[in-house]
C-alpha positions as CSV (number, residue, x, y, z in Angstrom):
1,X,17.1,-8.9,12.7
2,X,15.1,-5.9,13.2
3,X,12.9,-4.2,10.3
4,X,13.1,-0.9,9.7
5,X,10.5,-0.3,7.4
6,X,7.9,-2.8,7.4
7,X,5.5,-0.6,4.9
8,X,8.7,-0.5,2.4
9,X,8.9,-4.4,3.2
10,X,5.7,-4.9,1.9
11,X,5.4,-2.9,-1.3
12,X,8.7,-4.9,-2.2
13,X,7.3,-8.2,-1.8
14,X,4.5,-6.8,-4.0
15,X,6.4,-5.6,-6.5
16,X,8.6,-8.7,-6.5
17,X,5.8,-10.9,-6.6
18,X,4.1,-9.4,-9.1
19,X,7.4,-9.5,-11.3
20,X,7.6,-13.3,-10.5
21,X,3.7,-13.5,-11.7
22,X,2.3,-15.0,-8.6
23,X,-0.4,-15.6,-7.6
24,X,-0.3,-14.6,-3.6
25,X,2.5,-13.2,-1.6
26,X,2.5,-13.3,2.0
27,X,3.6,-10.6,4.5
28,X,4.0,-10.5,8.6
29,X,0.3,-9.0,9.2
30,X,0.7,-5.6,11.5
31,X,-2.6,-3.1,11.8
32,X,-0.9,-0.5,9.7
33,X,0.1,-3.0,6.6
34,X,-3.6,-3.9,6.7
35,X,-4.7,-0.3,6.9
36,X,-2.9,-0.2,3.2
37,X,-3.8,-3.3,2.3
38,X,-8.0,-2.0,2.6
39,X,-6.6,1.2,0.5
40,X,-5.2,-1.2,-2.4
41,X,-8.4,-3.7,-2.4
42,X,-10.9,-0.5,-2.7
43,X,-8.9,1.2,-5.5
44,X,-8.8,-2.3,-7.3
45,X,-4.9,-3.0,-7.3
46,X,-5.3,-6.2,-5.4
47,X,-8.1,-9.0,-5.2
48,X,-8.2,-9.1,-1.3
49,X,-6.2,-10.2,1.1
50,X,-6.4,-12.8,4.8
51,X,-4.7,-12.8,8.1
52,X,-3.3,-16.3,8.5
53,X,-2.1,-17.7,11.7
54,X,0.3,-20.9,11.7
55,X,1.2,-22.6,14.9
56,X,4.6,-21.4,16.7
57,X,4.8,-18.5,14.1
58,X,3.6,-14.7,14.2
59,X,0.6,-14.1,12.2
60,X,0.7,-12.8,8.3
61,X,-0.9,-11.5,5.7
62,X,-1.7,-13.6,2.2
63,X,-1.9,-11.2,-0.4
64,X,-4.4,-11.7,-3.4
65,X,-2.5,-10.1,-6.6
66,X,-4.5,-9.3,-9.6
67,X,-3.9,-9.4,-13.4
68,X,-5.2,-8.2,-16.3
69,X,-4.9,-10.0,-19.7
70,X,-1.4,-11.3,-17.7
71,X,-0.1,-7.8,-16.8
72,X,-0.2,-7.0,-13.1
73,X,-2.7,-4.4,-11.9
74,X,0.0,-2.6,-10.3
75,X,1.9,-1.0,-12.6
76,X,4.6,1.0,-10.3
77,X,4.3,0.9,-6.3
78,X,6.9,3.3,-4.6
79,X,7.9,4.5,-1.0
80,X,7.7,8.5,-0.7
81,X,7.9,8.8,3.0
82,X,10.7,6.7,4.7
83,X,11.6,6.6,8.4
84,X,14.5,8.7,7.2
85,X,12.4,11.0,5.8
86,X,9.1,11.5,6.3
87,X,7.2,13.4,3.6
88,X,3.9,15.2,4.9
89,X,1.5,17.4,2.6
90,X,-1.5,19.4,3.3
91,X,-4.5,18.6,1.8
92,X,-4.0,21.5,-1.0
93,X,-0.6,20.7,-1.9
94,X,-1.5,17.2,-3.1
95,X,-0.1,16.2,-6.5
96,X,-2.0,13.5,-8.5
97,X,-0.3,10.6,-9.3
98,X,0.3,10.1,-13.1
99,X,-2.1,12.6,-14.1
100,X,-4.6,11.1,-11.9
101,X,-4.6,7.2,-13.1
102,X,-2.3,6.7,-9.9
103,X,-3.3,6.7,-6.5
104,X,-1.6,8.3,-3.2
105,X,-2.1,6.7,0.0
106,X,-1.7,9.1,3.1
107,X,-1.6,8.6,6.8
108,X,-3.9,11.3,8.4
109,X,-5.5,12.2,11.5
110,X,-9.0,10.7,9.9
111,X,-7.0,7.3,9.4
112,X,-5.4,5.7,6.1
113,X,-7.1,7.0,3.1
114,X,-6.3,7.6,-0.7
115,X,-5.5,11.3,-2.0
116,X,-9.1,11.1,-3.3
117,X,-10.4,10.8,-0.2
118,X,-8.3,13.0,1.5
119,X,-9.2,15.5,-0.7
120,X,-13.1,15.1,0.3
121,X,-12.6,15.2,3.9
122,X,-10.1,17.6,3.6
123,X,-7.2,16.2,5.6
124,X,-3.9,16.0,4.1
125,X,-1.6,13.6,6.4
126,X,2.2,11.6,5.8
127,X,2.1,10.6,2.2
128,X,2.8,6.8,2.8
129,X,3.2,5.4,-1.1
130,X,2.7,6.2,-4.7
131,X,0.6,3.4,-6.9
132,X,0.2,3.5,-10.8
């Protein structure tokens, strides 16, 4: 069966993962997953991650998840842009994610970068997904 959002795919193993308390999670591997995947390991949400390739089987992505004293590092992860909808913002209109302690990660001409960034090079781009 066909995926329609792999991105959305992701962030719900993630977030189902982390709920289970796991340790890894794994992912089909795509250049646009790992795009967000280099986000989430520079802001510190996930320990790392590695492209593994099984015989007979497409490649994936294992996923490192990190805790804190037993809590997940990722508090909230959430979809704003949807193939349904996408959600695009200029580089002024960007809101900070729960008053700043959150992190945005946009799509932009420049390549996949975090509303911080954005905001340094001045880019604004699709608004991908919301992390607390």
């Amino acid at each position: 069966m066909a995926m329609n959002d792999p991105i959305g795919d992701m962030l719900t193993r993630i977030r189902n993962a982390q709920l289970r308390r796991r340790p890894k999670v794994s992912t089909p591997a795509s250049n646009m997953r790992a795009r967000v995947l280099d986000v989430l390991v520079e802001e510190g949400y996930i320990r790392g991650y590695a492209r593994v390739e099984q015989k007979g089987s497409l490649p994936e992505f294992e996923i490192e998840l990190k805790y804190f004293n037993g809590q997940p590092a990722i508090k909230e992860i959430s979809r704003v842009s949807t193939p349904g909808r996408r959600v695009y913002s200029p580089v002024r209109d960007l809101k900070s994610v729960a008053n700043g302690l959150g992190v945005a990660i946009l799509s932009t001409p420049k390549g996949v970068m975090s509303d911080a960034r954005a905001k340094e090079e001045n880019v604004g781009g699709e608004v991908i997904c919301n992390v607390f």
